[in-house]
VODO-692419 format. One line per field, with one value per residue: residue number from 1; x, y, z of N, C-alpha, C in turn. Coordinates in steps of 0.05 Angstrom, whole numbers, plus 5000, padded with zeros to 4 digits. Each point is the difference from the previous one (the first is absolute). Example, Ala and Ser with C-alpha at 12.3 -4.5 7.8 and 13.67 -1.06 7.14 Angstrom:
REM VODO-692419
n: c(1|2) $
n_xx: c(5264|4993) $
n_yy: c(4886|5021) $
n_zz: c(5156|4986) $
ca_xx: c(4982|5016) $
ca_yy: c(5024|5024) $
ca_zz: c(5000|5001) $
c_xx: c(5018|4985) $
c_yy: c(5024|5022) $
c_zz: c(5000|5014) $
END
This chain:
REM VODO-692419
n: c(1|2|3|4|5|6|7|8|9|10|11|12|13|14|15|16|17|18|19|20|21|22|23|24|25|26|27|28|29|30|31|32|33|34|35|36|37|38|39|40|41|42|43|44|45|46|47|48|49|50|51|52|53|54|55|56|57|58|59|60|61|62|63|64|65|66|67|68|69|70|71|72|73|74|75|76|77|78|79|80|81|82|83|84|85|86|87|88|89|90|91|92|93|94|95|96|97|98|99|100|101|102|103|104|105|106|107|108|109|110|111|112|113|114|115|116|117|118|119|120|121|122|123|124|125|126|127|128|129|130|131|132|133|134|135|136|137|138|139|140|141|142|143|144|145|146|147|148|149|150|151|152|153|154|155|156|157|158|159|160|161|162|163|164|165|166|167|168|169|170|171|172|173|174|175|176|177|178|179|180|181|182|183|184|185|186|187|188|189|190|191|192|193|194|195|196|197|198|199|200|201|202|203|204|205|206|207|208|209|210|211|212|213|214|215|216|217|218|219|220|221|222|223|224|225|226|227|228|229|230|231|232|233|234|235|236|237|238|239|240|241|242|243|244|245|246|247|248|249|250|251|252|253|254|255|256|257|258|259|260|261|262|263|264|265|266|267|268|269|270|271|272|273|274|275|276|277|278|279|280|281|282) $
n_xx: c(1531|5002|5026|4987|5017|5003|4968|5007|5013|4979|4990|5015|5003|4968|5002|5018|4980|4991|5021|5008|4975|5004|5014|4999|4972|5010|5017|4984|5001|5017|5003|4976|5014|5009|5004|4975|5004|5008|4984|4983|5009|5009|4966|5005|5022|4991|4978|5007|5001|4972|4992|5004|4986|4966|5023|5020|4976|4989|4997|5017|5006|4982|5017|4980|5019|5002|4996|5008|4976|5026|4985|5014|4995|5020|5011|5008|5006|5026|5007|4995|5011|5012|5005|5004|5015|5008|5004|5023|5021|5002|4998|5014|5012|4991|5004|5028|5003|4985|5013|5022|4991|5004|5027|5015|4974|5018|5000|4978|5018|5018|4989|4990|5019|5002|5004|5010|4987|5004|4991|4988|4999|5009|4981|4991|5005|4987|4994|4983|4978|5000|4985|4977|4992|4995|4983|4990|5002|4987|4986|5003|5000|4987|4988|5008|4987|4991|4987|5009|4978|4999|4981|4988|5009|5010|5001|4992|5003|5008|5020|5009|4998|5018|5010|4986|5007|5011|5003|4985|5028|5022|4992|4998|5020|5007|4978|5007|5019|4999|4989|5027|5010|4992|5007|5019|5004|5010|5021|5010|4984|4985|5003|4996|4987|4980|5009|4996|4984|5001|5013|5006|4983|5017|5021|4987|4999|4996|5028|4981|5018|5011|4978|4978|5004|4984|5013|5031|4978|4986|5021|5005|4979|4998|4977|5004|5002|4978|4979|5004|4992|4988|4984|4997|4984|4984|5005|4999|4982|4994|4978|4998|4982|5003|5022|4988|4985|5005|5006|5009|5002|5018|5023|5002|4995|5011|5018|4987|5013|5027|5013|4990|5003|5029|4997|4997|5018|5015|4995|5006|5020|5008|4987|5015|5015|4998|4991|5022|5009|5020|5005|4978|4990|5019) $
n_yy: c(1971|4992|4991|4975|5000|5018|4993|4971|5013|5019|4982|4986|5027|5004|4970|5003|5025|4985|4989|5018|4992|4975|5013|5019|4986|4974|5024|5008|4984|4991|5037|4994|4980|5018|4987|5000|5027|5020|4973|5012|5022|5004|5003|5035|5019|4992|4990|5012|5009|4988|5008|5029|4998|5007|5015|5009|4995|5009|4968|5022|4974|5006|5009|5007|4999|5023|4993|4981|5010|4994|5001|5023|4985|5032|4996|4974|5005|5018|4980|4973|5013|5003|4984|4974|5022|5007|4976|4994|5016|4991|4982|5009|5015|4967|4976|5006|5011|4980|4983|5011|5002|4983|5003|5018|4988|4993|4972|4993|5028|4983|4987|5014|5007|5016|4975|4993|4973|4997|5028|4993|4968|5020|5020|4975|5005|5012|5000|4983|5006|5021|4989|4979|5007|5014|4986|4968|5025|5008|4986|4999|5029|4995|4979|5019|5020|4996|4984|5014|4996|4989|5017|4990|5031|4991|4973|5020|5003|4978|5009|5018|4983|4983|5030|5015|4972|5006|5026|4994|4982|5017|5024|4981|4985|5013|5002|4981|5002|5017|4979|4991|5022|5008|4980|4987|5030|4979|5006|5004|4984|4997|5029|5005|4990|5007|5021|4987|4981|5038|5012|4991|4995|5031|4981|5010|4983|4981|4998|5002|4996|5021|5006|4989|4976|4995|5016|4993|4973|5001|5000|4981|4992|5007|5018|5003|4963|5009|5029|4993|4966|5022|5010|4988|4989|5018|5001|4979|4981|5019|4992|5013|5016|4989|4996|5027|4997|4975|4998|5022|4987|4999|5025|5005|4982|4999|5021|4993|4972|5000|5026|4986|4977|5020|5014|4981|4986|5020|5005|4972|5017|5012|4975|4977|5005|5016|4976|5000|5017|4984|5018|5006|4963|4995) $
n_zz: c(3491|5018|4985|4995|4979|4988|5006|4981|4975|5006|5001|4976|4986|5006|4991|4981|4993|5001|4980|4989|5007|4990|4974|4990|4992|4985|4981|4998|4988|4987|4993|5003|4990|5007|5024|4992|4988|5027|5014|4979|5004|5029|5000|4979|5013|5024|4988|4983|5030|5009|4984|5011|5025|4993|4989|5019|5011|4977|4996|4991|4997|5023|4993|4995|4977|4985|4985|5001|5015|5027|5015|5016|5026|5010|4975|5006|5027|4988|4986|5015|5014|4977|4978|5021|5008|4963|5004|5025|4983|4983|5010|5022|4981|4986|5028|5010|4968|4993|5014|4983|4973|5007|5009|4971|4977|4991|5008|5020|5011|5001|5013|5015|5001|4982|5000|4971|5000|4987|4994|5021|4972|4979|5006|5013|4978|4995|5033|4999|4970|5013|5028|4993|4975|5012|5010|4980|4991|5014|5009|4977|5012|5023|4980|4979|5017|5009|4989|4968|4998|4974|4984|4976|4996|4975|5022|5002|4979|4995|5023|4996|4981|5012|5019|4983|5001|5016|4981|4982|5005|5013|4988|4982|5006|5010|4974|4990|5007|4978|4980|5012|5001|4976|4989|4999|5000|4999|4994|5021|5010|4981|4995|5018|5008|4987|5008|5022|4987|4986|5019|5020|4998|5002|5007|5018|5021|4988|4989|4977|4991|5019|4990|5012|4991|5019|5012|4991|4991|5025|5006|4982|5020|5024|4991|5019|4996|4978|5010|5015|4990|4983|5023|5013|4975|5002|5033|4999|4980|5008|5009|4964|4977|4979|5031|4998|4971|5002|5017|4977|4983|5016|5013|4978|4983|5012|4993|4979|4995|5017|4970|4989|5012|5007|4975|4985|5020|4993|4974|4980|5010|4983|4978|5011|4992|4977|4987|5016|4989|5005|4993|5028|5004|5029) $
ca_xx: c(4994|5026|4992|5001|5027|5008|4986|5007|5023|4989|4991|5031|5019|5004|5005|5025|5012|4984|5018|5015|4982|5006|5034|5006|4997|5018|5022|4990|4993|5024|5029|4992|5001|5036|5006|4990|5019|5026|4998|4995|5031|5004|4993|5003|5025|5000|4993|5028|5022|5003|5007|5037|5012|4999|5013|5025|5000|4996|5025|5003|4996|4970|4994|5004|4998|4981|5011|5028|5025|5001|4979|5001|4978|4988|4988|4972|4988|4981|4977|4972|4987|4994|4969|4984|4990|4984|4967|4988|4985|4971|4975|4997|4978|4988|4970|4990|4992|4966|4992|5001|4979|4972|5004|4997|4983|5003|4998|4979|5002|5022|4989|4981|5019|4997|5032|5004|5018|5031|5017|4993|5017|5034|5008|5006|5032|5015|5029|5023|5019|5029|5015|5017|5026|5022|5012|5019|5026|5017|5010|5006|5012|5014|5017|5016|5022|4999|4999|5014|4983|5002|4981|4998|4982|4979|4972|4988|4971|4996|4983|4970|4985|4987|4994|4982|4972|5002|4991|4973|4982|5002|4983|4968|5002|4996|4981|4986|5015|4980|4973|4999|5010|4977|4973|5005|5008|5030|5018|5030|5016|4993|5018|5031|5002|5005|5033|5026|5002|5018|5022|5005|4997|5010|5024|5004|5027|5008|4988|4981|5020|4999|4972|4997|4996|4975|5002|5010|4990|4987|5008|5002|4981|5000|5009|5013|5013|5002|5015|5024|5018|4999|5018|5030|5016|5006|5009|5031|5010|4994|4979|4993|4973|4993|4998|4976|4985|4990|4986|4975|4980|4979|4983|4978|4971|5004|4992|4979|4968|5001|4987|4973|4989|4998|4977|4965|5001|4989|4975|4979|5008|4985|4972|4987|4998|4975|4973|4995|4998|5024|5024|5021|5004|5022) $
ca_yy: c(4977|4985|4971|4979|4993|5033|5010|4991|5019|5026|4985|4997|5025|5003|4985|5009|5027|4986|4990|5015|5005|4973|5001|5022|4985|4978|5010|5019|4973|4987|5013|5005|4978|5003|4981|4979|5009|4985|4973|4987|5006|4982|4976|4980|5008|4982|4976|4996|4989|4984|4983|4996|4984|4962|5006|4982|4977|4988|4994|5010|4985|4994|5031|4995|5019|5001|5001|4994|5018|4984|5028|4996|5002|5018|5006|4987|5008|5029|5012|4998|5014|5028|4994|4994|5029|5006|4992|4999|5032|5010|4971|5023|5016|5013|4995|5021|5033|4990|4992|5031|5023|4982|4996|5022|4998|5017|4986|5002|5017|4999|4982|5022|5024|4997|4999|4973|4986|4995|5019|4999|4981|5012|5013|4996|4986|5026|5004|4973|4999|5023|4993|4973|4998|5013|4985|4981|5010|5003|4970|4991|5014|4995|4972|4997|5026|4990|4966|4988|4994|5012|5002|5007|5021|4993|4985|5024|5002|4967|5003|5026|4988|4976|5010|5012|4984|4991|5014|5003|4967|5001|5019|4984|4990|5026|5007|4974|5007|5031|4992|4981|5015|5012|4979|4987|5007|4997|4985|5010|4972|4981|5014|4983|4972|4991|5012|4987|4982|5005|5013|4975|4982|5006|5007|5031|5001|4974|4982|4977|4970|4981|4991|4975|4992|5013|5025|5007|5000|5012|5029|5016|5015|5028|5027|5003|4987|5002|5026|5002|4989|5015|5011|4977|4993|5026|5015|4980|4996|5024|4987|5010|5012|4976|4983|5001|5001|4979|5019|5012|4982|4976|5010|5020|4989|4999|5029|5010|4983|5013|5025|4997|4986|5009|5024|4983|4996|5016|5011|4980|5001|5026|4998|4990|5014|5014|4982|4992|5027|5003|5011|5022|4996|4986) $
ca_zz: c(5017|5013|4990|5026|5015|5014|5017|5031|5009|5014|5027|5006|5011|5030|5018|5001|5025|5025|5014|5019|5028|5011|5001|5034|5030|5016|5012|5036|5028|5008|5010|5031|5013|4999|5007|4980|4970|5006|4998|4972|4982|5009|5001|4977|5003|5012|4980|4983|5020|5019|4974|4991|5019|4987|4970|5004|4994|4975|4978|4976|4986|5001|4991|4959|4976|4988|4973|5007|5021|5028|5022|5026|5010|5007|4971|4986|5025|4997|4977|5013|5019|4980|4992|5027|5019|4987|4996|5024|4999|4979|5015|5023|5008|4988|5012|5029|4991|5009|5028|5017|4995|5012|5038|5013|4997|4976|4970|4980|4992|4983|4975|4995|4983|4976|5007|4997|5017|4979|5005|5011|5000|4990|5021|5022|4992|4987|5017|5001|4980|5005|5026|4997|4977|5012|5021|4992|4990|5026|5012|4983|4999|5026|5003|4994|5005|5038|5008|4985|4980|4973|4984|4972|5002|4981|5009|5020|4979|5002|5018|5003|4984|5025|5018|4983|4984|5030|5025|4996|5011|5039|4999|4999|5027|5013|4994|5011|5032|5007|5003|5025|5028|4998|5012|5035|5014|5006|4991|5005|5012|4980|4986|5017|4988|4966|4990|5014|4988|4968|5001|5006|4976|4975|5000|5002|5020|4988|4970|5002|5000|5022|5007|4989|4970|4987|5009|4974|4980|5013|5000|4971|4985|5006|4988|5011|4996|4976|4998|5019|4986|4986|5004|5007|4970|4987|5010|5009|4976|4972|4977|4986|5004|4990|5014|5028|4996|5012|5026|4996|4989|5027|5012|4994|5010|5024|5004|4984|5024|5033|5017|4981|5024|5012|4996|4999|5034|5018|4993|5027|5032|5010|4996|5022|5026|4994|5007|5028|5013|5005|4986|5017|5027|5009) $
c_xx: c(5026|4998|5010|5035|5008|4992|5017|5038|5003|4999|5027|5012|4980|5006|5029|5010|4992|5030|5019|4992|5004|5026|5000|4986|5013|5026|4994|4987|5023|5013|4980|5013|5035|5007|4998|5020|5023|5011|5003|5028|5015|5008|5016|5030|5003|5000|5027|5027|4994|5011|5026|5018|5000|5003|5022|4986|4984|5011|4992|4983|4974|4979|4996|5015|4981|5015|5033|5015|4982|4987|5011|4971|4987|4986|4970|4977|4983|4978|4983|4996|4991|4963|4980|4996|4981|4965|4988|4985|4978|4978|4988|4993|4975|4975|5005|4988|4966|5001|5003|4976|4967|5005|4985|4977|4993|4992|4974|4995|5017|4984|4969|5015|4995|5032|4994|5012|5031|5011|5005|5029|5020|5002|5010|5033|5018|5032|5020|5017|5018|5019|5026|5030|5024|5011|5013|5026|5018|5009|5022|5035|5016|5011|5023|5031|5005|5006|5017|4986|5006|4979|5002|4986|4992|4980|4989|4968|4983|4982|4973|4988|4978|4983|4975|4977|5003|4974|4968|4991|5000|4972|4975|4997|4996|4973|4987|5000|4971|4973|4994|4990|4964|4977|5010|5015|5029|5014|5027|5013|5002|5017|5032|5006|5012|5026|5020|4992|4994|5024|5019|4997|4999|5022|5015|5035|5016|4985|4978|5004|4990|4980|4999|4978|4970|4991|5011|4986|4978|5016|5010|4976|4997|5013|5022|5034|5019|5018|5027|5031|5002|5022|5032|5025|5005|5018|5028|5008|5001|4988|4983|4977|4987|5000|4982|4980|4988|4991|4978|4976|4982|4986|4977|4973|5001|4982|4972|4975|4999|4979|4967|4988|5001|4977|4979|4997|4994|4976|4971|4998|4981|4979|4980|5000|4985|4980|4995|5001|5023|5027|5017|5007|5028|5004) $
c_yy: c(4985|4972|4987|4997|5020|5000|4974|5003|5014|4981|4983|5014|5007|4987|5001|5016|4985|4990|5015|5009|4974|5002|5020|4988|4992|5008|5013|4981|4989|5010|5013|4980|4992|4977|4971|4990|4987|4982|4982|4999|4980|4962|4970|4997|4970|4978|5006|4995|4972|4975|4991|4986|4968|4990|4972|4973|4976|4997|5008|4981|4996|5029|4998|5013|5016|5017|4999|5017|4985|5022|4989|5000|5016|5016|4987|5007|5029|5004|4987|5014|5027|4993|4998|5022|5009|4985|5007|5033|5003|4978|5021|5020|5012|4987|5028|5014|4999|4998|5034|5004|4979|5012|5033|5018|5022|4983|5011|5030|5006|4982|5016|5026|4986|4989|4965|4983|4993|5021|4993|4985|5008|5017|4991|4979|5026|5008|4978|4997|5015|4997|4975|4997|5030|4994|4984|5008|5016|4978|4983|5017|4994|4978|4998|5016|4980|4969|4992|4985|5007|4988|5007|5018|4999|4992|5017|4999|4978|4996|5011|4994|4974|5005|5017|4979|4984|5009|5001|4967|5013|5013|4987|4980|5026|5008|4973|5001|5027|4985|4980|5020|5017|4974|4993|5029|4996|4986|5006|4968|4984|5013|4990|4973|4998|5017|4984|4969|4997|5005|4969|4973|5007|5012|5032|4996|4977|4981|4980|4972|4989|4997|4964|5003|5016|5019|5015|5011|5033|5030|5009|5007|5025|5023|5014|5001|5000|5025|4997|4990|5017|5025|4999|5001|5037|5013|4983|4997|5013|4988|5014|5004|4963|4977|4999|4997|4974|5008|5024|4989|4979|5018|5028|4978|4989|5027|5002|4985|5014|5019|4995|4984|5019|5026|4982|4999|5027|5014|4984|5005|5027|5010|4982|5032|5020|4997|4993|5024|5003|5005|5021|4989|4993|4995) $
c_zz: c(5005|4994|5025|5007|5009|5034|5028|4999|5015|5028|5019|5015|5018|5025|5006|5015|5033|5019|5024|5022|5014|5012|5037|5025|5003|5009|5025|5019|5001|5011|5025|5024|5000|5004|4990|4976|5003|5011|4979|4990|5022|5001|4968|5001|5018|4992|4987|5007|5003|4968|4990|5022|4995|4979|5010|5010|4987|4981|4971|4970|4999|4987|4966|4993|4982|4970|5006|5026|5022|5005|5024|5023|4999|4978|5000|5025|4993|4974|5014|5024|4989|4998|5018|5006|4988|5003|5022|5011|4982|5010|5012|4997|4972|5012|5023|4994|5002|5022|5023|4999|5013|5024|5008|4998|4973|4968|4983|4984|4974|4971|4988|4977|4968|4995|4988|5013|4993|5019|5039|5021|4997|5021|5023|4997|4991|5010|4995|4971|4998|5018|4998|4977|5017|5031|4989|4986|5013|5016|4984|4992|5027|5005|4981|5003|5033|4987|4977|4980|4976|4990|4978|5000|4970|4987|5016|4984|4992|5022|5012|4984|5005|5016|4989|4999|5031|5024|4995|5007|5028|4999|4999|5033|5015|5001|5022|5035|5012|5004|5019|5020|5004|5008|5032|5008|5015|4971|4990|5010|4972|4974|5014|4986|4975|4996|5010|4988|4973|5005|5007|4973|4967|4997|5002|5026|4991|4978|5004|5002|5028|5015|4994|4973|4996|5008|4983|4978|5002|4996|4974|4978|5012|4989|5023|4992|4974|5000|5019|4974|4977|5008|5006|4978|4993|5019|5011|4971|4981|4976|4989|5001|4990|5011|5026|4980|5006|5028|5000|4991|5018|5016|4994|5006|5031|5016|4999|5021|5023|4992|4990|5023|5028|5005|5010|5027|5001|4997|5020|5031|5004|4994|5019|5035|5004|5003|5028|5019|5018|4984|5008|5027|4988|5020) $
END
């Protein structure tokens, strides 16, 4: 007889083998879409010019330090457009990846498959945990061979560390963003929103300083805010595994509510819609 933990090990690993079917859609939908790809690469090459232009004229002094080293603009510019991309890619597409499957009338089938929801959730991030950390190092690679940037590549792990208890708070917002889109059917304008007044009011293009006083106050609570200045200290200041642990520590429970409120939204979303017999309109 199969004891109970064995049996939901057995159940793990099949949900496990489940992934790599998430993984090849999304690469075969993206690389269906050439042009797209190569906008994205574009679009971030661009952003990193237009930074370094508005490098010469910001005064140096308004720029932090971070463990005794001056950060040039364009330093403190790319680790937040690093991150921001990052959220702004995983928000996206972990409500599009539902909203595809509502438009194209495929959800309620998908959610019919012997297929947990968790797994469901990782799957539809799966591309991005692979996609995103080798774009940002590549970017990260182009600003410093092209723009002159120096980075503490030993703060490289500090980081990815920040970045690790980061990504399950974007992921629970994301979830939350999915159960908007499943009840009202739109929400690509309201996902807009909330990135460009985290991204903006958490010091991701300029220091929080120069916000006013209660805005300030306002933007150093943001996890955003938190991981960015984390990062900041490991990859300008080469700040140790022990000095991001204050930042890990704020933002894991951070992580934890998004993604626990965010499941509950969505679970609630797709149990009201059921009941209403709409879960394949759009």
């Amino acid at each position: 007889m199969i004891r109970v933990p064995e049996r939901r090990l057995a159940v793990m690993r099949a949900e496990l083998r489940k992934m790599p079917a998430f993984l090849r859609r999304d690469l075969l939908t993206e690389w269906s879409y050439r042009l797209a790809f190569v906008l994205d690469w574009g679009g971030l090459i661009v952003q990193a010019l237009i930074f370094a232009a508005v490098q010469g004229i910001v005064d140096p002094s308004a720029i932090p330090s971070f463990e005794g080293r001056q950060a040039s603009y364009l330093e403190f510019a790319a680790i937040g457009i690093a991150l921001s991309s990052f959220m702004g890619i995983a928000l996206a597409r972990v409500y599009s990846v539902f909203r595809q499957e509502q438009v194209q009338g495929t959800l309620e089938s998908l959610l019919l498959t012997p297929t947990a929801f968790t797994t469901m959730q990782l799957g539809s991030v799966a591309y991005d945990l692979l996609y995103v950390p080798i774009r940002t190092a590549i970017f990260f690679a182009f600003t410093t061979a092209a723009l002159g940037t120096s980075f503490r590549w030993s703060g490289l792990g500090p980081a990815l560390a920040v970045l690790v208890v980061f990504i399950p708070f974007v992921w629970g917002i994301g979830i939350l963003a999915a159960a908007w889109t499943i009840t009202f059917k739109r929400g690509t304008g309201v996902v807009g929103i909330f990135i460009t007044l985290l991204t903006i009011g958490s010091g991701t293009y300029f220091p929080i300083t120069v916000l006013p006083g209660w805005a300030r106050s306002m933007a150093q609570l943001s996890p955003l805010a938190i991981a960015l200045d984390a990062a900041r200290g490991s990859l300008i200041g080469g700040a140790d595994w022990a000095q991001v642990v204050p930042a890990v520590a704020i933002l894991a429970p951070c992580a934890l509510v998004s993604f626990f409120v965010g499941s509950v939204a969505f679970r609630a979303a797709l149990s009201r819609e059921r009941r209403r017999g709409t879960l394949g309109l759009y």
